[in-house]
C-alpha positions, 0 to 999 in steps of 0.5 A: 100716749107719748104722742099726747105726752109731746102735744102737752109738753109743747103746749106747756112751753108755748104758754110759759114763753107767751106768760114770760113777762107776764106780773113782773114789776119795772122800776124803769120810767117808760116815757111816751113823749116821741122826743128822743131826749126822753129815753134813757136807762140800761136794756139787759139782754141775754140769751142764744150765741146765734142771735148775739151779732143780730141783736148789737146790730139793732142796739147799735142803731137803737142808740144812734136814734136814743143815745141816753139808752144803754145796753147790756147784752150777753150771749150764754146760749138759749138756755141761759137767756131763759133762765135768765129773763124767768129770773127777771135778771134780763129785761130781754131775753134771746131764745 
């Protein structure tokens, strides 16, 4: 009985994870033109401590190639960036 338990708590968390981004609404323009010029606004980011120095290494090479694009990352632990990116605080979230 436990071992069905563990099964269907972890297939629960997969699905939760998967449908994460699932019916929420931006207000952020996404534009498909490959110029540049045409990418701005802010990336919030949140999530796990360990991932933190990976992820301002790939917003800093991000905005080499996209100046007008912003990021806000936070690093308050995995947990944290769940809570936030279900919340819809955090446009990514570091899990």
């Amino acid at each position: 009985m436990k071992n069905k338990l563990i099964k269907l708590f972890s297939f629960l968390l997969i699905a939760m994870l998967f449908l994460t981004g699932c019916g929420q609404t931006s207000t952020k323009t996404v534009s498909t033109s490959t110029d540049s010029s045409d990418l701005h606004g802010t990336i919030a980011i949140s999530g796990a401590f360990a991932l933190y120095p990976m992820m301002t290494t790939w917003a800093s090479e991000f905005q080499k190639i996209h100046p007008d694009v912003q990021f806000d990352i936070s690093a308050g632990g995995a947990g944290k960036g769940m809570t936030d990116t279900l919340a819809g605080a955090v446009d990514i979230g570091m899990i």
